[in-house]
FIMAR-616434 format. One record per residue (C-alpha): residue number from 0; residue in three letters; x, y, z. Coordinates in Angstrom, 1 decimal. Layout:
BEGIN
<rec k="NUM" r="ALA" u="X" v="Y" w="Z"/>
...
END
This chain:
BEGIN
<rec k="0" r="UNK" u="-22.2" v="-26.4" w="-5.8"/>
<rec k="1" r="UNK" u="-25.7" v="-26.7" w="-5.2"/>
<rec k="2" r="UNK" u="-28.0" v="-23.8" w="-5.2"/>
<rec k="3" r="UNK" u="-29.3" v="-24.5" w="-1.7"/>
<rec k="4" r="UNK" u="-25.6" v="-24.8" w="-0.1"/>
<rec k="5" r="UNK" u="-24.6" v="-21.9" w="-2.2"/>
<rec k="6" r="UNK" u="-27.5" v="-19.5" w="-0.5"/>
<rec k="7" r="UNK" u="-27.1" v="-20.7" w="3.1"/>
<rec k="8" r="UNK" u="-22.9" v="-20.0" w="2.4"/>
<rec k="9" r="UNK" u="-23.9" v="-16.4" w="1.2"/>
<rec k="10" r="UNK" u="-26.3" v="-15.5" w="4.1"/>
<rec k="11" r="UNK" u="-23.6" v="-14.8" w="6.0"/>
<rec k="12" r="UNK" u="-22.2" v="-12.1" w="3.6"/>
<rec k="13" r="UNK" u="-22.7" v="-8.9" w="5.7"/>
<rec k="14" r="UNK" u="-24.8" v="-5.8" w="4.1"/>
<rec k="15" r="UNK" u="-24.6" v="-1.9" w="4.1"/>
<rec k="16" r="UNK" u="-23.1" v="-0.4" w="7.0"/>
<rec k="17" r="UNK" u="-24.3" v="2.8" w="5.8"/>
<rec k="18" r="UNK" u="-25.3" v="3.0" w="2.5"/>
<rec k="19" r="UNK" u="-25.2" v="5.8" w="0.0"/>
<rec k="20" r="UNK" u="-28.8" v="6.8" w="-1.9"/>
<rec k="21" r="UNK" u="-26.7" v="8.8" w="-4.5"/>
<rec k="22" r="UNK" u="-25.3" v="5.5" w="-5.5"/>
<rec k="23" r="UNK" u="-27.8" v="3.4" w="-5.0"/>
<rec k="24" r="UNK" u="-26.6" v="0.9" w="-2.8"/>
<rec k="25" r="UNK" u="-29.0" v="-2.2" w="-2.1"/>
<rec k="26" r="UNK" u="-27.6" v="-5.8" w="-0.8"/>
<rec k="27" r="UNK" u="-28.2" v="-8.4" w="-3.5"/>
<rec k="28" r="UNK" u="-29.8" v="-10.9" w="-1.3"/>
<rec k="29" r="UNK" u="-28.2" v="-14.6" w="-1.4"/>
<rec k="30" r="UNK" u="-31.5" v="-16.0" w="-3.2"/>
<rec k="31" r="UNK" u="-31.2" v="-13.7" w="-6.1"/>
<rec k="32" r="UNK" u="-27.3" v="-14.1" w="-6.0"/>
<rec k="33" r="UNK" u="-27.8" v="-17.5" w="-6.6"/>
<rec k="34" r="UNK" u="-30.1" v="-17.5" w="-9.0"/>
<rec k="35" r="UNK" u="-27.6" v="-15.3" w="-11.0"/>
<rec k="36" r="UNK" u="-25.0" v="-17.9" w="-10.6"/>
<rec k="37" r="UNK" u="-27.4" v="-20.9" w="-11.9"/>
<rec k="38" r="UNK" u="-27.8" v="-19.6" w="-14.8"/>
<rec k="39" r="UNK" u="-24.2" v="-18.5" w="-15.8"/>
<rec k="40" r="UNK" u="-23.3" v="-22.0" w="-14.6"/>
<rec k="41" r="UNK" u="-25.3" v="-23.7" w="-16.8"/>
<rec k="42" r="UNK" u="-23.7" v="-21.8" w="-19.7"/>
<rec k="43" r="UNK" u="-20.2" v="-22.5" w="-18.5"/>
<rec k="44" r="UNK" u="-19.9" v="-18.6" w="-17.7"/>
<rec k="45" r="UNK" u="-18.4" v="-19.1" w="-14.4"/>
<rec k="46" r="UNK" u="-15.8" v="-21.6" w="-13.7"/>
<rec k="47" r="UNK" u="-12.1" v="-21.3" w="-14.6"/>
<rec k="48" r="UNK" u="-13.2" v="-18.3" w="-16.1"/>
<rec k="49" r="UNK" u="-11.8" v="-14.5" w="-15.8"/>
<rec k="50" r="UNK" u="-14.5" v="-12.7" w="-13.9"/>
<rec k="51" r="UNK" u="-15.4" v="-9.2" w="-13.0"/>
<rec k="52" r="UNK" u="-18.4" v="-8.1" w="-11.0"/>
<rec k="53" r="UNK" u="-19.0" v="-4.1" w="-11.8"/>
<rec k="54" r="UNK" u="-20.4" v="-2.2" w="-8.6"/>
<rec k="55" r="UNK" u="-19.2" v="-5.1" w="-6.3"/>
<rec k="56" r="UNK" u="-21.0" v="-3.8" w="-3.0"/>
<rec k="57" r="UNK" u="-20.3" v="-6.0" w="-0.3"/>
<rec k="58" r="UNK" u="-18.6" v="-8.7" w="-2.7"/>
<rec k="59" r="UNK" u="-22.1" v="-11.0" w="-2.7"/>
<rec k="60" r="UNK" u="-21.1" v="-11.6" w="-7.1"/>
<rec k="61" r="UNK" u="-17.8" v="-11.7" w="-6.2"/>
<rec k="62" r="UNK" u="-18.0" v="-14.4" w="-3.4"/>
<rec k="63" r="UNK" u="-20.1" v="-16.2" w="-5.0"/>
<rec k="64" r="UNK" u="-18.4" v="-16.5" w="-8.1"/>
<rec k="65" r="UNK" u="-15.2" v="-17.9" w="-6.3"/>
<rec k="66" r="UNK" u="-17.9" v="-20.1" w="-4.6"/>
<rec k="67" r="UNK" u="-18.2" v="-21.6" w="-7.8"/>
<rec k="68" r="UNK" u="-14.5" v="-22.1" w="-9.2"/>
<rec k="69" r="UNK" u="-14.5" v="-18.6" w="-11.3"/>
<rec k="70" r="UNK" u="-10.9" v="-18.8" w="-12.0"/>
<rec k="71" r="UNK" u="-10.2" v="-15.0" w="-10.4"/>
<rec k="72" r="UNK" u="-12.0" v="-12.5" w="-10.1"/>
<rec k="73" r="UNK" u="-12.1" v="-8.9" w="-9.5"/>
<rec k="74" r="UNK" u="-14.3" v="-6.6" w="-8.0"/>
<rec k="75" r="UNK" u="-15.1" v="-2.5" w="-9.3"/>
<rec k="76" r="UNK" u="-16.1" v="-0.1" w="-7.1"/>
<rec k="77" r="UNK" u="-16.3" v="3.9" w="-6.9"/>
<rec k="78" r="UNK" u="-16.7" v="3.6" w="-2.9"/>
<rec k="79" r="UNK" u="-14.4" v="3.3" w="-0.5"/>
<rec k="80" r="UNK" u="-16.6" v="1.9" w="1.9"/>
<rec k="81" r="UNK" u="-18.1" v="-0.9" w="-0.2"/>
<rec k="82" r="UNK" u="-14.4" v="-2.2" w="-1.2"/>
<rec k="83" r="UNK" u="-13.7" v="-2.3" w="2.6"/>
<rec k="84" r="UNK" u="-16.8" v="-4.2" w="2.8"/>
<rec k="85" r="UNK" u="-16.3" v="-6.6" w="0.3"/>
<rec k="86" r="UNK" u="-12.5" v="-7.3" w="1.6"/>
<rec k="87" r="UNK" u="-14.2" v="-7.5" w="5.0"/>
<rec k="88" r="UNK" u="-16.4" v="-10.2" w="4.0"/>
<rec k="89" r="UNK" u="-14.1" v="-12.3" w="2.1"/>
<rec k="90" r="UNK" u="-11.7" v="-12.8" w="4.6"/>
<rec k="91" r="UNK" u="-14.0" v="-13.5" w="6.9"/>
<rec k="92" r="UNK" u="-14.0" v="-17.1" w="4.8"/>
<rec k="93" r="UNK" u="-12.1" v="-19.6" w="6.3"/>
<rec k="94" r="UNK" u="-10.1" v="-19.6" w="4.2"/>
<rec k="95" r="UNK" u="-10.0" v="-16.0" w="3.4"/>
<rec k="96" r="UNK" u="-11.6" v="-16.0" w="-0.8"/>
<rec k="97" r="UNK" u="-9.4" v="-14.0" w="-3.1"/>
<rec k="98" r="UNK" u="-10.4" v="-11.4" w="-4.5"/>
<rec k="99" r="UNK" u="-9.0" v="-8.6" w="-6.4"/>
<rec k="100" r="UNK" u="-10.5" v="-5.1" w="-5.9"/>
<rec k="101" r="UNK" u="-10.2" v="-1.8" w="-8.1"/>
<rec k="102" r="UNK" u="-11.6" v="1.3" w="-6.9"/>
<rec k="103" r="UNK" u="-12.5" v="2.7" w="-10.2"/>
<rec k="104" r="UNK" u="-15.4" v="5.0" w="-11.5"/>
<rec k="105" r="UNK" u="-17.9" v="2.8" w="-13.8"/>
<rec k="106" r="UNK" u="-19.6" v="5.3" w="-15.5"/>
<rec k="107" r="UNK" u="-17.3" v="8.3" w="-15.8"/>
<rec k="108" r="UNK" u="-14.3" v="5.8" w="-16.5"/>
<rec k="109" r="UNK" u="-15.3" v="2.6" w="-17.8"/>
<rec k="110" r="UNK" u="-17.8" v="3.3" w="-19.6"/>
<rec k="111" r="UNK" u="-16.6" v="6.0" w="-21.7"/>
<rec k="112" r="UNK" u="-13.1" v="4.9" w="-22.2"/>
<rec k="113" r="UNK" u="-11.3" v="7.1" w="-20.4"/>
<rec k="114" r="UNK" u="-8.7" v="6.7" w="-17.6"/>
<rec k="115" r="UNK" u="-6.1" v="4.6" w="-16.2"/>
<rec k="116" r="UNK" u="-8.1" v="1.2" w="-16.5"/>
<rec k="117" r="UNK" u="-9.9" v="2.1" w="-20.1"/>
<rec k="118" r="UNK" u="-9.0" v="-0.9" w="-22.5"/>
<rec k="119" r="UNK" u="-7.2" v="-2.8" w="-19.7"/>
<rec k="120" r="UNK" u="-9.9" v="-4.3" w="-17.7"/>
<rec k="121" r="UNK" u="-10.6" v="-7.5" w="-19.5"/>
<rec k="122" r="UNK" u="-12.7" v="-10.7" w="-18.4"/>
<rec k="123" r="UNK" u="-14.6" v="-13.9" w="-19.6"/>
<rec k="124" r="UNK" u="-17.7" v="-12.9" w="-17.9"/>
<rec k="125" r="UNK" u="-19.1" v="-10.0" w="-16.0"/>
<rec k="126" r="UNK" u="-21.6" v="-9.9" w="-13.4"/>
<rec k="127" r="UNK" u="-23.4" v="-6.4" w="-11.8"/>
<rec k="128" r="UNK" u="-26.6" v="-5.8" w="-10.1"/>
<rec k="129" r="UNK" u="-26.4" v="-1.9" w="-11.5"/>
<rec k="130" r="UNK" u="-28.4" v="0.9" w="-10.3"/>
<rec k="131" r="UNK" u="-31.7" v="1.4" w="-11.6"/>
<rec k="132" r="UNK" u="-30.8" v="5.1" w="-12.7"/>
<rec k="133" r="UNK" u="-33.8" v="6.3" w="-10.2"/>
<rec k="134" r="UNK" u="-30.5" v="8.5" w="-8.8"/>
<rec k="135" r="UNK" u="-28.5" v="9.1" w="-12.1"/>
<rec k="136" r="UNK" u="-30.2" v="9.1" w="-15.2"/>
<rec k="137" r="UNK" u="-29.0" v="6.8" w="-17.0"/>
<rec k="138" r="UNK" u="-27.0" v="5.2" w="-15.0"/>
<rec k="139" r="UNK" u="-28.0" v="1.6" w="-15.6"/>
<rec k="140" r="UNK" u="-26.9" v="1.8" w="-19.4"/>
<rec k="141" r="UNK" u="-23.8" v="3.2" w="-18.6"/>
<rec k="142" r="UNK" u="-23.0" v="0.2" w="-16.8"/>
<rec k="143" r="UNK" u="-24.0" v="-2.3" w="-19.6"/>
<rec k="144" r="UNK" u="-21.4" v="0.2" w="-21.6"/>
<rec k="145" r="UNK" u="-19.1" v="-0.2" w="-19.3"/>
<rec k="146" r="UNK" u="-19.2" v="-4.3" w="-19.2"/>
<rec k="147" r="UNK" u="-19.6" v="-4.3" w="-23.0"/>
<rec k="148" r="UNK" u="-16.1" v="-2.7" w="-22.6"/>
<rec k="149" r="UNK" u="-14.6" v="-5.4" w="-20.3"/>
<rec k="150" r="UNK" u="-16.4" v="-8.6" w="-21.3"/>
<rec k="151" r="UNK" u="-15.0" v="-11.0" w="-23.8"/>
<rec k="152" r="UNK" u="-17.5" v="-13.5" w="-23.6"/>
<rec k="153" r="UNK" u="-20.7" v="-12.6" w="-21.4"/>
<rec k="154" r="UNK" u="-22.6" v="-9.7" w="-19.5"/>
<rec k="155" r="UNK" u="-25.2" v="-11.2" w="-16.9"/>
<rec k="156" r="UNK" u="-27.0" v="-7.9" w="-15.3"/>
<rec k="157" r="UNK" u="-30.2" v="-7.3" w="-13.3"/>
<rec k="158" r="UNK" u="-32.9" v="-4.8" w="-14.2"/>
<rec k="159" r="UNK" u="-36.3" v="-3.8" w="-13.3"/>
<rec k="160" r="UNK" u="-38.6" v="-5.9" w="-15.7"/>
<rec k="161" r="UNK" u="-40.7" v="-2.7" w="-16.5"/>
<rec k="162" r="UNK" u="-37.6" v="-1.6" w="-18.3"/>
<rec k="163" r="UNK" u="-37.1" v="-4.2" w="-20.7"/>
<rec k="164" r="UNK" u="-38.0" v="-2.8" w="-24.0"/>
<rec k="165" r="UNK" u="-35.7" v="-0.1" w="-22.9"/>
<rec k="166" r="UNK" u="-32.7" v="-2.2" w="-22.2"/>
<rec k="167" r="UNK" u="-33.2" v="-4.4" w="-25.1"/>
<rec k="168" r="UNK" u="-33.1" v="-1.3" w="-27.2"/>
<rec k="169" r="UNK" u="-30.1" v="0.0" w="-26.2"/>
<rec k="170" r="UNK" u="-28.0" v="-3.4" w="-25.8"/>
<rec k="171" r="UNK" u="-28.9" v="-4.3" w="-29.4"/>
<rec k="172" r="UNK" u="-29.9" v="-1.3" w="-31.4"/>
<rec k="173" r="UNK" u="-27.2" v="1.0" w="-29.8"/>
<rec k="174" r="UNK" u="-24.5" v="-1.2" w="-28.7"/>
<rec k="175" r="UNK" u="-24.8" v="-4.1" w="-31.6"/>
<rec k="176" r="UNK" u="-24.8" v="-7.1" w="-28.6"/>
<rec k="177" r="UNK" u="-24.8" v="-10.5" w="-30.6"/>
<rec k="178" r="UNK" u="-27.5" v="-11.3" w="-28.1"/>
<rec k="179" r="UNK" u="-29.6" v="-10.2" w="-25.4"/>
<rec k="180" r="UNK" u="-31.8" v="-12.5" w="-24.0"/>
<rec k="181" r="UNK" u="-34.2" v="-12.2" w="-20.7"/>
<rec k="182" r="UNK" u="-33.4" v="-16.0" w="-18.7"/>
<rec k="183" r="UNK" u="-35.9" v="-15.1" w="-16.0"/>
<rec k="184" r="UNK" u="-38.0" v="-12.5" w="-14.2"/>
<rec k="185" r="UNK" u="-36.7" v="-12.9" w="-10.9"/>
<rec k="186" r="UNK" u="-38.5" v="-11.3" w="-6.7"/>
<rec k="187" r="UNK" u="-36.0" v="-8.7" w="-5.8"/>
<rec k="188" r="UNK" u="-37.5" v="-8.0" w="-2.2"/>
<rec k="189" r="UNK" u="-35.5" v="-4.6" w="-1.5"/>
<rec k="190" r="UNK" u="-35.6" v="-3.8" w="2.2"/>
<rec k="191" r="UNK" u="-36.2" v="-0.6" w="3.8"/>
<rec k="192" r="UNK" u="-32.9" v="1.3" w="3.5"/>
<rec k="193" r="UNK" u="-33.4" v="4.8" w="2.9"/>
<rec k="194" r="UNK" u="-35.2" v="7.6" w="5.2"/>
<rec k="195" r="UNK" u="-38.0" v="7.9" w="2.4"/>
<rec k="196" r="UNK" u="-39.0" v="4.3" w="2.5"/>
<rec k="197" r="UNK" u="-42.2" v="3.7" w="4.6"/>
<rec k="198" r="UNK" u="-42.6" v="0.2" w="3.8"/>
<rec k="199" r="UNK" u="-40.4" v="-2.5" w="5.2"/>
<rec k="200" r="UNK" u="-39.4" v="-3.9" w="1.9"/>
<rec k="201" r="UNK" u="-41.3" v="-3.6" w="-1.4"/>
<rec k="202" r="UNK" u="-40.9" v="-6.7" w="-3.8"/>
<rec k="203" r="UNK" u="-39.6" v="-5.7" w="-7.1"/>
<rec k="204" r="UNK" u="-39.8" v="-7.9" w="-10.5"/>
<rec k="205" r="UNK" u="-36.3" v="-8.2" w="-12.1"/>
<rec k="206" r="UNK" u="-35.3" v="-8.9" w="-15.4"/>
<rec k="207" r="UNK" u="-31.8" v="-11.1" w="-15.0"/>
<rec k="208" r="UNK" u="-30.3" v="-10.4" w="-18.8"/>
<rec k="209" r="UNK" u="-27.4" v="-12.2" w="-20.3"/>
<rec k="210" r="UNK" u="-25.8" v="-10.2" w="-23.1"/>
<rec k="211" r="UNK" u="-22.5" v="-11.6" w="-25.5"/>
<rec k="212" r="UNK" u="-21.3" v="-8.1" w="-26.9"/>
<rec k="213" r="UNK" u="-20.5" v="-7.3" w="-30.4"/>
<rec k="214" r="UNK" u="-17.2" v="-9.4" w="-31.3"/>
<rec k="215" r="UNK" u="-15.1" v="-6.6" w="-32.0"/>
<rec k="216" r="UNK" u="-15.8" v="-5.7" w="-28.8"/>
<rec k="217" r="UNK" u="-15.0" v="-2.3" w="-27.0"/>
<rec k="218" r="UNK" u="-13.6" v="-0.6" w="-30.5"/>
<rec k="219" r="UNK" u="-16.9" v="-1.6" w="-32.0"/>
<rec k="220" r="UNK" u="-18.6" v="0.6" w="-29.6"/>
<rec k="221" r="UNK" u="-20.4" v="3.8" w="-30.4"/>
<rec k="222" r="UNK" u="-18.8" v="7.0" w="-28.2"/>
<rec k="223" r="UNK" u="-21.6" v="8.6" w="-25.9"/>
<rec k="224" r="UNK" u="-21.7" v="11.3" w="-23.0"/>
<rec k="225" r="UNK" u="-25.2" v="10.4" w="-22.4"/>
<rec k="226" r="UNK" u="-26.6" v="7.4" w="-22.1"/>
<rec k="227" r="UNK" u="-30.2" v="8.1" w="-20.8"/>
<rec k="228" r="UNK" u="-33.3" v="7.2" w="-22.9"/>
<rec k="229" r="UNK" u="-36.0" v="9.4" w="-22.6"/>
<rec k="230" r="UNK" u="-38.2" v="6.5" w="-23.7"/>
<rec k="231" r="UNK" u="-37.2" v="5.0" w="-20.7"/>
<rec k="232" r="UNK" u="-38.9" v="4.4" w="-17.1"/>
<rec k="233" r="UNK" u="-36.0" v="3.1" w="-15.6"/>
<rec k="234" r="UNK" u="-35.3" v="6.6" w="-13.8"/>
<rec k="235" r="UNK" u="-37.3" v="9.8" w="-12.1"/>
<rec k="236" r="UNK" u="-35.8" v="12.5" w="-13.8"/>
<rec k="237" r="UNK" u="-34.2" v="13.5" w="-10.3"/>
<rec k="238" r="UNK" u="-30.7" v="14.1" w="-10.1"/>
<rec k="239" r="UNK" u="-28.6" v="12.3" w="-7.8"/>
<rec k="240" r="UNK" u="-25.2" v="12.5" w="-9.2"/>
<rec k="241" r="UNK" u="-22.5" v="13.0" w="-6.7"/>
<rec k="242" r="UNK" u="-18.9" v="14.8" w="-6.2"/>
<rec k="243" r="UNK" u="-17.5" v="11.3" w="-6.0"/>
<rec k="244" r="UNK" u="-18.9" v="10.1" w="-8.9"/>
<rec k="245" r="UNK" u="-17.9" v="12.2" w="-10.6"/>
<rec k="246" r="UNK" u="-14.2" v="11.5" w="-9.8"/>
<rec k="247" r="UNK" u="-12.1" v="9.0" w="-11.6"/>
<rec k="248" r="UNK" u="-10.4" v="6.7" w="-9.4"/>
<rec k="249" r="UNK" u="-7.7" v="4.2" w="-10.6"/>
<rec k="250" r="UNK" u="-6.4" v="2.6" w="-8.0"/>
<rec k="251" r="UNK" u="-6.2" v="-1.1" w="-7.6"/>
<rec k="252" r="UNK" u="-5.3" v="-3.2" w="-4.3"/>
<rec k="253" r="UNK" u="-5.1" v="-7.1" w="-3.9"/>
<rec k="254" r="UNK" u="-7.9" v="-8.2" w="-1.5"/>
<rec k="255" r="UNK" u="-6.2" v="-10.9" w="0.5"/>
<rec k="256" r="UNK" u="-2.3" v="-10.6" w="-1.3"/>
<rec k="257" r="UNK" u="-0.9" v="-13.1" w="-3.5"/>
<rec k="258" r="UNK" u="-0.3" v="-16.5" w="-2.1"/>
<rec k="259" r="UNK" u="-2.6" v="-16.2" w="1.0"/>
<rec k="260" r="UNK" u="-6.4" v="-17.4" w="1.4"/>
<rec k="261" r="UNK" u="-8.3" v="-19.1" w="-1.5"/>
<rec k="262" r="UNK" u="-8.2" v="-17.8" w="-5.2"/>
<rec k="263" r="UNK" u="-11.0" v="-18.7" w="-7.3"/>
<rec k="264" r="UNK" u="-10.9" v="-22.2" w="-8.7"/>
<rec k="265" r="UNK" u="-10.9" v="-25.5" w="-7.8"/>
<rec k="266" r="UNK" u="-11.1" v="-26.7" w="-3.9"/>
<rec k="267" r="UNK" u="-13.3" v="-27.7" w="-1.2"/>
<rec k="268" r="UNK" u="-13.7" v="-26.6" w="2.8"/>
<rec k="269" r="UNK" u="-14.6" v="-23.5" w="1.5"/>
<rec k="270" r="UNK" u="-17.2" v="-21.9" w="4.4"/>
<rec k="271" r="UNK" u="-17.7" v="-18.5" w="6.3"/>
<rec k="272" r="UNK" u="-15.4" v="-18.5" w="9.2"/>
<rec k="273" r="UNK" u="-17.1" v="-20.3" w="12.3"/>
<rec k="274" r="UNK" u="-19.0" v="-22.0" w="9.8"/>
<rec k="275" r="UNK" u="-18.0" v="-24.6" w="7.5"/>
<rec k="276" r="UNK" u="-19.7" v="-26.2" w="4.7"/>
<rec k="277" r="UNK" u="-20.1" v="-30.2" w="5.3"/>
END
């Protein structure tokens, strides 16, 4: 699919109805989104592959990556209202995309090993626009843990540029990655979401990485409570973990249901509902 086609598909993807600052919850914007999947396309990352998109949000990784053939994928949130969301904005594909959702804690869970899905979730490739850890310290490399855990073949992730050093660190030094390489410094122009933001969007420099983890994989992985760097810039030193996240959720429900609207693979006439691609 061409990038073009693929961005005018995804601006119809619906944002935040109310999003949540403790998790920080930002719409990845279709230009960004398919920028992401350019890239993971062009290494073969993407179709007829296993994928799963970590912090789904509204399902704009997700969609697109049934966009482009992915061979199934499945979508990993903590929030309830993000999964309704996301299952909101595939079916509202004609026809409905299928998607599998699991309502799951990232960092608590998935990350460090623990709970129902620990060791289960498996896939090709994994996509995630993480937090930043601004909220949580930490948080962002607790989500390259987590997809360390999950991915077989490769991790594509976004992160502000000015933590680079910091990520590369940690993804090669701390978690062995085979690689970790920068593909490009992409415009994340983050809209004006929150009560303390005075500026109508503020255009942020990001990093998109793609990582191949250490080949044995999730037992190769150090064990760590705490993965904030105090080298790092990529958080405030304010603390905005939550009761939910806290939480570990295991609970995983079939977006559309077997045999109904379109599963990731090949096809055409795929377009948002009143609106067709030609």
């Amino acid at each position: 699919m061409k990038l073009k086609h693929l961005e005018s598909l995804l601006s119809d993807v619906d944002g935040f109805v109310k999003p949540k600052q403790d998790l920080e919850q930002y719409p990845t914007n279709p230009e960004l989104c398919a920028g992401v999947m350019h890239y993971a396309n062009h290494f073969g990352d993407v179709e007829d592959k296993c994928v799963v998109d970590l912090g789904v949000g509204c399902g704009m990784l997700s969609i697109a990556s049934v966009l482009c053939d992915a061979g199934s994928v499945i979508g990993v949130d903590i929030d309830d209202d993000a999964l309704e969301a996301a299952r909101d904005n595939a079916e509202a594909f004609e026809p409905a995309l299928e998607i599998d959702l699991v309502r799951c804690d990232v960092i608590e869970s998935l990350a460090k090993g623990r709970g129902r899905w620990a060791g289960k979730l498996r896939a090709d490739t994994v996509f995630m626009n993480p937090p930043f850890g601004t909220r949580r310290r930490g948080a962002d490399a607790a989500f390259i843990r987590a997809a360390f855990r999950i991915a077989t073949g490769a991790v594509y992730s976004l992160h502000k540029s000015s933590t680079r050093a910091h990520i590369e660190k940690f993804a090669v030094n701390t978690l062995k990655a085979r690689k970790a390489e920068v593909l490009a410094q992409l415009k994340y122009d983050l809209p004006a979401t929150y009560a303390h933001h005075r500026q109508k969007s503020v255009e942020i420099a990001v990093d998109l990485w793609r990582f191949e983890p250490p080949e044995d994989g999730a037992d190769g992985l150090p064990d760590s409570d705490d993965d904030s760097d105090d080298d790092s810039d990529s958080n405030d030193g304010s603390d905005g973990g939550s009761g939910g996240i806290a939480r570990d959720f295991s609970r995983k429900a079939n977006l559309s249901g077997r045999g109904s609207g379109r599963s990731g693979g090949r096809g055409r006439g795929r377009g948002r509902a009143n609106r067709r691609p030609s």
